[in-house]
N, C-alpha and C positions, 0 to 999 in steps of 0.2 A: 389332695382333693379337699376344696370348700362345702362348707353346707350351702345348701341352693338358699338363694336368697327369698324371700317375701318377696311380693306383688305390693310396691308401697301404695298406700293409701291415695285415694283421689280426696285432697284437702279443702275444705271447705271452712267458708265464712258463716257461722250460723245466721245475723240477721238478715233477712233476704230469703233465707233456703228454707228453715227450722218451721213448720206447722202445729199446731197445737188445737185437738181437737178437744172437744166437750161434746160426747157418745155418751145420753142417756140408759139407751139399751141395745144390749151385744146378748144376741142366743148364746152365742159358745165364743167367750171374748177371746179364746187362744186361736179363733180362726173366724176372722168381721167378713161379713161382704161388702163390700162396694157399697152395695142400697144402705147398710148401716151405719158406716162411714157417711155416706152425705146425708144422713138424717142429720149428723151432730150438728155442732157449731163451731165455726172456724174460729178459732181467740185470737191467732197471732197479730192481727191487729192490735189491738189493745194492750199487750205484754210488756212490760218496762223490765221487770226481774223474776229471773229463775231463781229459785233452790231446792236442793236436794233431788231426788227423782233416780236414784241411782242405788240399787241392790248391793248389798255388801254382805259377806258371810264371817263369821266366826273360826274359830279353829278348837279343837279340845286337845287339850296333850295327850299325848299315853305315853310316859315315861315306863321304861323297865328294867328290871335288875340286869340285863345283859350288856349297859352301856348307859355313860353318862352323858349320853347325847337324850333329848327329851324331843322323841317324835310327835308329829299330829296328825290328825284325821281332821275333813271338812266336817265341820257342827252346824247350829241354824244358819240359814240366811236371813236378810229382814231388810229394810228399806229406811233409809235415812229421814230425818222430818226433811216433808216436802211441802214446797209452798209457790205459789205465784204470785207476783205483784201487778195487778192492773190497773190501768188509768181509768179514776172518776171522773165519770157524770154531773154537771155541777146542778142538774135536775132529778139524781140517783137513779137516771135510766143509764144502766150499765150492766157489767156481769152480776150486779146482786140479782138482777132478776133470774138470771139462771141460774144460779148456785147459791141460793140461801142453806143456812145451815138447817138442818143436815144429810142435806139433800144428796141422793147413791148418785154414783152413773161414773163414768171410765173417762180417763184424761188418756189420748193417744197423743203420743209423738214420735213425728215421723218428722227424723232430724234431719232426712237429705230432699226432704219436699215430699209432698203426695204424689208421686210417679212409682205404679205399677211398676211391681218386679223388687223395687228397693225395701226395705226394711223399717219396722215402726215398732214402737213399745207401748203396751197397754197397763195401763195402772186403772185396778178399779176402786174406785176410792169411796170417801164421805166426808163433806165436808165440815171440816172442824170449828171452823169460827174463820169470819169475814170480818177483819178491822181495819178502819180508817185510820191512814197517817197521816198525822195534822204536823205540818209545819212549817217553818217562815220561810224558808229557803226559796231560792226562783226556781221554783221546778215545778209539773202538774202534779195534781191531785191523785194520790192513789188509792188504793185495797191492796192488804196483803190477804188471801185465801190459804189457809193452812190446808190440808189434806190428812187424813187417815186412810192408811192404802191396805185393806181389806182383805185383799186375796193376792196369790203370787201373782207376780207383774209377770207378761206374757210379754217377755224379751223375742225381738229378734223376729217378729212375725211377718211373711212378705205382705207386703202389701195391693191390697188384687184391683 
């Protein structure tokens, strides 16, 4: 007899799907409502590059004299530097006006779109420093927005 297989994943393109909000203020960010969700701001327009945004945890060994196998326990968790790149305004009406530094408020994404039922992640953050990248290349003009993520990210929260 087989192990039962997994239910494989329904695969997705993020451009297209992937939302990104900017939610100034969440009562209890481990559970939004709808009405606080559409207070925020939609970004995904604007987004050229993601980084980081993604929880990662530690481990501590505890070796012991019964074996020279060196076992571990989960240790901290913590959060990658996390940043966004967005396209400039050639008039600096852009995301600087929402997010000067260092200004609080929560970055939701909700990777399979904003549809009730599916699943989103809350980072409450502040913002670190907003810098422009000057270069010759043929490409638009951006901001990279660094983040400091404040409190545990509220993984995995449905979306209502």
């Amino acid at each position: 007899m087989a192990a039962t297989p997994i239910t494989p994943a329904s695969r997705f393109f993020r451009p297209g799907t992937t939302k990104v909000y900017w939610v100034v203020s969440i009562s209890n960010y481990l559970l939004p409502t709808r009405l606080e969700l559409n207070a925020g701001s939609d970004l995904s327009k604007d987004v050229a590059d993601i980084s980081g945004w993604m929880v990662s945890g530690a481990k501590i060994d505890t070796p012991d004299l019964n074996s020279s196998f060196v076992s571990n326990i989960p240790g901290l968790t913590s959060a990658a530097e996390s940043s966004i790149t967005f396209y400039a305004g050639d008039t600096g009406v852009d995301v600087r006006s929402l997010m000067p530094r260092p200004t609080a408020g929560n970055i939701v994404w909700l990777d399979g779109g904003d549809v009730a039922g599916r699943k989103m992640d809350i980072f409450p953050v502040r913002v670190l420093s907003v810098g422009k990248e000057r270069k010759m290349g043929a490409e638009a003009a951006r901001l990279t927005i660094q983040y400091a993520i404040s409190s545990v990210p509220a993984e995995d929260v449905t979306i209502p």
